[in-house]
C-alpha positions in Angstrom: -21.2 14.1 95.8 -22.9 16.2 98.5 -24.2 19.6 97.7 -21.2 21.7 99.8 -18.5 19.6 97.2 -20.3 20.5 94.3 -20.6 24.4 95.6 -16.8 24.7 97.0 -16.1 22.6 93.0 -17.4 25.6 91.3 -16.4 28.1 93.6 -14.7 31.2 92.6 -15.6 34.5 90.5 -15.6 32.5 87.4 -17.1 28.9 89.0 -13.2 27.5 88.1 -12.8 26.9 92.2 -11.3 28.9 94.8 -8.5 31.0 93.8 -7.1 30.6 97.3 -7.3 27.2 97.6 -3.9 25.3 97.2 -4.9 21.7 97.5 -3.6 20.1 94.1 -5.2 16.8 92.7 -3.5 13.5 92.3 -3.1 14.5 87.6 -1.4 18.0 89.1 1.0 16.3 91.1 1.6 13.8 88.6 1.1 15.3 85.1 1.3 19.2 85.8 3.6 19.8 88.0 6.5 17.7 86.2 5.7 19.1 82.8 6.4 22.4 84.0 9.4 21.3 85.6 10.2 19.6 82.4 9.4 22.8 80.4 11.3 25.6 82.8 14.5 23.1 83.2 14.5 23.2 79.2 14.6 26.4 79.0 16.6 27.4 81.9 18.8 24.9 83.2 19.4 22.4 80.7 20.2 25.1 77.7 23.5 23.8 76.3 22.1 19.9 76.0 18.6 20.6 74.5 20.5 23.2 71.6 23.1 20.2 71.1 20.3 17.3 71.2 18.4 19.5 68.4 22.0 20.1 66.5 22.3 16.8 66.4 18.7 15.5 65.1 18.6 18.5 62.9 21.7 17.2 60.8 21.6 13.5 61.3 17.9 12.9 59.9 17.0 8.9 59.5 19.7 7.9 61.7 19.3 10.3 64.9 18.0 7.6 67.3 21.3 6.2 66.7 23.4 9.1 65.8 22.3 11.3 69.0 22.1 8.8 71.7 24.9 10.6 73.6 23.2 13.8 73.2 19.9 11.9 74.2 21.6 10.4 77.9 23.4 14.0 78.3 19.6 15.9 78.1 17.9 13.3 80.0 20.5 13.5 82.6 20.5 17.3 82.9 16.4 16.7 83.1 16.9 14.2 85.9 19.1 16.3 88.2 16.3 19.0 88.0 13.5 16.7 88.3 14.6 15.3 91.5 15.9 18.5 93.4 13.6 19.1 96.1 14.1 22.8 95.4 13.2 23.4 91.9 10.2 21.0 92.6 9.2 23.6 95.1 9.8 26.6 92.9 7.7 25.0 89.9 4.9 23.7 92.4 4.1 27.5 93.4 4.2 28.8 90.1 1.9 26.5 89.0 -0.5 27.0 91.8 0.4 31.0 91.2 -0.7 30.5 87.5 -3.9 27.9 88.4 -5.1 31.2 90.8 -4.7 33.1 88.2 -7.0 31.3 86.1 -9.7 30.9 88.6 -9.8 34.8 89.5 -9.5 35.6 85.8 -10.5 33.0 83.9 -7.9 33.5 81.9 -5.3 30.9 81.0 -1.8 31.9 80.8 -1.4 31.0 76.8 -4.2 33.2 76.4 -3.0 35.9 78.6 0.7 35.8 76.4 -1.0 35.8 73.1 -3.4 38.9 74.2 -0.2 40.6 75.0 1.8 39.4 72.2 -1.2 40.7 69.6 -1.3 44.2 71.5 -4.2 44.1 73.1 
């Protein structure tokens, strides 16, 4: 690695890299990005099958992976559809790379950020 890499690496207030800097790595495409999009389309777009999925586990116990398969193929459906709409990729994609600036002008990750402002501080 030549000494410019290893300078523009650590760039940034807070040597986390450039805040400005929207290039994403091959584990953000990958990993990241899609476990956002997992997470937000949990929350937001796939309410009804995630409360009936955890109905369903909640009461059947030992025999869930059997009991709840159709609630299982209706929440991994609903996931699907979001995961492969060009649109909500899009929308997650900058909200991660809104968040990953974040953290390299603040140094602050957003889990710490909610729990300073959760505890009042």
């Amino acid at each position: 690695m030549g000494a410019t890499e290893e300078i523009s690496k650590n760039a940034g207030p807070h040597g986390l890299g450039d805040p400005n800097d929207t290039s994403l790595r091959k584990v953000e495409i990958e990993v990241m990005i899609p476990k956002k999009m997992r997470d937000i389309a949990k929350v937001e777009k796939c309410t009804k099958e995630v409360e009936e999925f955890t109905k369903c586990c909640r009461d059947s116990n030992i025999l869930m992976a059997f009991t709840c398969r159709d609630q299982n193929s209706a929440l991994k459906s609903c996931l699907g559809k979001w995961y492969n709409n060009e649109e909500f990729k899009e929308r997650c994609k900058k909200e991660y790379l809104a968040e990953r600036s974040e953290y390299r002008r603040t140094g602050v990750t957003l889990k710490q950020k909610q729990k300073l402002q959760t505890s009042g501080f």
